[in-house]
C-alpha positions as CSV (number, residue, x, y, z in Angstrom):
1,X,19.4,-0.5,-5.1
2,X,18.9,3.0,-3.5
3,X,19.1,2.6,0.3
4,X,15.3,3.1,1.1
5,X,13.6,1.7,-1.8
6,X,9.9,1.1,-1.1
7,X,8.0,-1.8,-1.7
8,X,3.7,-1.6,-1.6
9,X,1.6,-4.9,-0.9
10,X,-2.2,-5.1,-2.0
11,X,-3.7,-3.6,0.7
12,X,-2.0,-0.3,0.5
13,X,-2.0,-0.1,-3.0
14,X,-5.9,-0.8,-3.1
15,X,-5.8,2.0,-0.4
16,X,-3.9,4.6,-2.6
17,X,-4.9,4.1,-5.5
18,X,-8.9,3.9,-3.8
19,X,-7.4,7.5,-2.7
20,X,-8.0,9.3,-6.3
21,X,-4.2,10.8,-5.7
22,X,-1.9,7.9,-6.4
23,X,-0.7,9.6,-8.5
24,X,0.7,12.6,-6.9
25,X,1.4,10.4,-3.7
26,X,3.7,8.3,-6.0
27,X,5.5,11.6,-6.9
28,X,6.4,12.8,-3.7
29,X,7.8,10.2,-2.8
30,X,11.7,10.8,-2.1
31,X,12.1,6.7,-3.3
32,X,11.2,4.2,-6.0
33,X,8.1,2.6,-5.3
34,X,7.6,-1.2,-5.9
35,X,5.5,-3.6,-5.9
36,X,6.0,-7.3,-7.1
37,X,3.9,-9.3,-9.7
38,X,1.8,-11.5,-7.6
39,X,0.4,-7.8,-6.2
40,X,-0.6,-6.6,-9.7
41,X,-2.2,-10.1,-10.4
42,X,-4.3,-9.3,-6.7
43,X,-5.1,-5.5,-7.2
44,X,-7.7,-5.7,-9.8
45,X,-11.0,-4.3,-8.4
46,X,-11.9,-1.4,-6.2
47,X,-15.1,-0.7,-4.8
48,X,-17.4,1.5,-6.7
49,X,-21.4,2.5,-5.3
50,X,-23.9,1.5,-6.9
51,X,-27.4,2.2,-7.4
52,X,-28.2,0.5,-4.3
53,X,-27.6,1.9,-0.8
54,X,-26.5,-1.4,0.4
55,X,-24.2,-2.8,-2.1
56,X,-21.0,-1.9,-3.9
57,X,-20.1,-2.7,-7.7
58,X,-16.5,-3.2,-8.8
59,X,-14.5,-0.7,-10.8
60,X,-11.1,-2.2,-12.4
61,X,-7.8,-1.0,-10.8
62,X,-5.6,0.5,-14.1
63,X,-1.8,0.1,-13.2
64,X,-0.6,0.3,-16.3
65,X,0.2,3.8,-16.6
66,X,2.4,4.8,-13.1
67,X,4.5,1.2,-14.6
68,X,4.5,3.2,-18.3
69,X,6.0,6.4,-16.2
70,X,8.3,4.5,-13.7
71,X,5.9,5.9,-10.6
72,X,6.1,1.9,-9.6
73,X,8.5,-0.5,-10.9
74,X,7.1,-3.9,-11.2
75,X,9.6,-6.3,-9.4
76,X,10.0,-10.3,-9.8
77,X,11.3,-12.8,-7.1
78,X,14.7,-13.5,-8.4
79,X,17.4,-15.6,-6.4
80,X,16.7,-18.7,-5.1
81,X,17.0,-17.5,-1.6
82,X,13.8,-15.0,-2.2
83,X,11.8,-17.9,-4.0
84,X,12.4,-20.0,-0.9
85,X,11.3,-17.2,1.7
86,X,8.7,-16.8,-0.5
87,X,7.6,-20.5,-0.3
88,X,8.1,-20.0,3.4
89,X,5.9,-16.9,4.1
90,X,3.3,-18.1,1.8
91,X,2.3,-21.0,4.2
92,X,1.4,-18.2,6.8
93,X,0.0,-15.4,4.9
94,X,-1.3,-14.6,0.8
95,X,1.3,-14.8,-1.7
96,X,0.9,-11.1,-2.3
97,X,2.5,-9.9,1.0
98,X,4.4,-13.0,1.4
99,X,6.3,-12.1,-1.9
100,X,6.3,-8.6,-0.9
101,X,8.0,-9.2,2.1
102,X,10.4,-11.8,0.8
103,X,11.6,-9.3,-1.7
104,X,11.8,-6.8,1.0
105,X,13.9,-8.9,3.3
106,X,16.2,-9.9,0.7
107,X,16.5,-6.7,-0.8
108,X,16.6,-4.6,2.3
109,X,13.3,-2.2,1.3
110,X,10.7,-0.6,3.6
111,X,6.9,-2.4,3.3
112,X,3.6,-0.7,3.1
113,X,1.6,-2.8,4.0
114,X,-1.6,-2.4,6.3
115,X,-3.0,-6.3,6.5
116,X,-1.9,-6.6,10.6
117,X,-1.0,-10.4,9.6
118,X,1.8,-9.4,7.5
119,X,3.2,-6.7,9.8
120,X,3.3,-9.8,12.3
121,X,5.3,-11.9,10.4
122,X,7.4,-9.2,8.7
123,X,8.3,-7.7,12.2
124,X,9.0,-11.5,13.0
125,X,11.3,-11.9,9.9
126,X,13.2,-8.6,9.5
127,X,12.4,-6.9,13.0
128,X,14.6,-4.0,11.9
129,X,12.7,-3.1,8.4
130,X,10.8,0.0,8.0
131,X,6.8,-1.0,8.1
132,X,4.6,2.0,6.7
133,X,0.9,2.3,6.7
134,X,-1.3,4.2,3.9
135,X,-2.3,6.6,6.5
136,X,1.7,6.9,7.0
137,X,2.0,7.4,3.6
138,X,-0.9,9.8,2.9
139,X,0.3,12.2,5.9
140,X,3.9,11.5,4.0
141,X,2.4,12.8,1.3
142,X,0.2,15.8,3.0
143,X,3.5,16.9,4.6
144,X,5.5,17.1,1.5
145,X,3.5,18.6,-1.0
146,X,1.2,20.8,1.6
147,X,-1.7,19.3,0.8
148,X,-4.6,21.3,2.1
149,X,-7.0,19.5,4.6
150,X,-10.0,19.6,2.6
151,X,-8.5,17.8,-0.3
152,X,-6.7,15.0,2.4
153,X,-10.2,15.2,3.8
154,X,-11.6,14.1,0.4
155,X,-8.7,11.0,-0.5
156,X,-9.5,9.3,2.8
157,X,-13.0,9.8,2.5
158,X,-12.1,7.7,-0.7
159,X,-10.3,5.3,0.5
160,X,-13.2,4.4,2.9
161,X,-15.3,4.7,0.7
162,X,-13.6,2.6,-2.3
163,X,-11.3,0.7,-0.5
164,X,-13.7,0.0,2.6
165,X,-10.6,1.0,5.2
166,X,-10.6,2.3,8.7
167,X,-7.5,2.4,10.7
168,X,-7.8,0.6,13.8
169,X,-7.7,2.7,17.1
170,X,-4.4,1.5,18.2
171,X,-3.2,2.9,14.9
172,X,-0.5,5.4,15.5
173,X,-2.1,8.0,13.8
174,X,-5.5,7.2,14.1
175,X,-6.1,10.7,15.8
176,X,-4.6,12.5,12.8
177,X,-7.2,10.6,10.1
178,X,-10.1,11.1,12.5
179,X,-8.9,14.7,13.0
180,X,-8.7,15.1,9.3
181,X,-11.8,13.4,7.6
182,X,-13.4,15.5,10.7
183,X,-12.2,18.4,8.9
């Protein structure tokens, strides 16, 4: 396994893919992305608008092509030690991030994760595992592939509006995504 292999939970992959760039977020990526089955089986829906002011329909989340073109590798729980943290993390958060994050501990990979529960435990688990945001992703992404604002303006302006997510104040880069959907 290459040394910083990345594994996404729901939340962030809602989040990107909610972005209309997942795509070319994937890509610039300087590691694998992975996420495990239980995540597929969760990611299903993101919000679309309807016709209504007050109420969202759902539009279907299509994985299958960045698995088709290796952008994201689908992973399994596979020893017996990973089914067992599994088991273990499930009792305290979803089975998405708890198999996320048992696969990441076992397997020694960074998590993107945004659901504040998960950090918690994951930092409690495997205090000395990389824990990225989508926001830290996106400005990853921004970064690498000088992305110009109006066009990061417009992917967070999606994932708000099709993934229904704000970063928190306390988020560490909640000035740079207020400066940049301010744009």
């Amino acid at each position: 396994m290459p040394e910083h292999l990345e594994i996404i939970d729901a939340c962030a992959l809602l989040n990107l893919y909610a972005s209309g760039s997942l795509e070319a977020i994937l890509k610039s990526r300087r590691q694998p992305c992975c996420v495990v089955e239980q995540v597929k089986q969760e990611s299903l829906f993101i919000r679309k608008p309807s016709d209504s002011a007050t109420s969202y329909d759902r539009k279907p989340v299509v994985l299958e092509p960045f698995f088709q073109s290796g952008l994201l590798k689908l992973v399994k729980l596979e020893s017996e030690a990973e089914q067992e943290l599994f088991v273990n993390l499930a009792a305290q958060i979803d089975d998405g991030e708890a198999a996320t994050i048992a696969v990441a501990i076992s397997r020694r990979m960074q998590v993107v994760t945004d659901d504040k529960k998960a950090i918690r435990v994951l930092k409690q688990e495997a205090p000395t595992l990389i824990c990225l945001s989508t926001l830290d992703v996106v400005k990853a992404w921004s970064e690498a592939m000088a992305i110009e604002p109006t066009q990061i303006k417009t992917a967070l302006e999606s994932i708000i509006k099709h993934a229904n997510y704000l970063p928190g104040k306390k988020h560490h880069l909640f000035d740079w995504w207020q400066t940049a959907v301010n744009t």
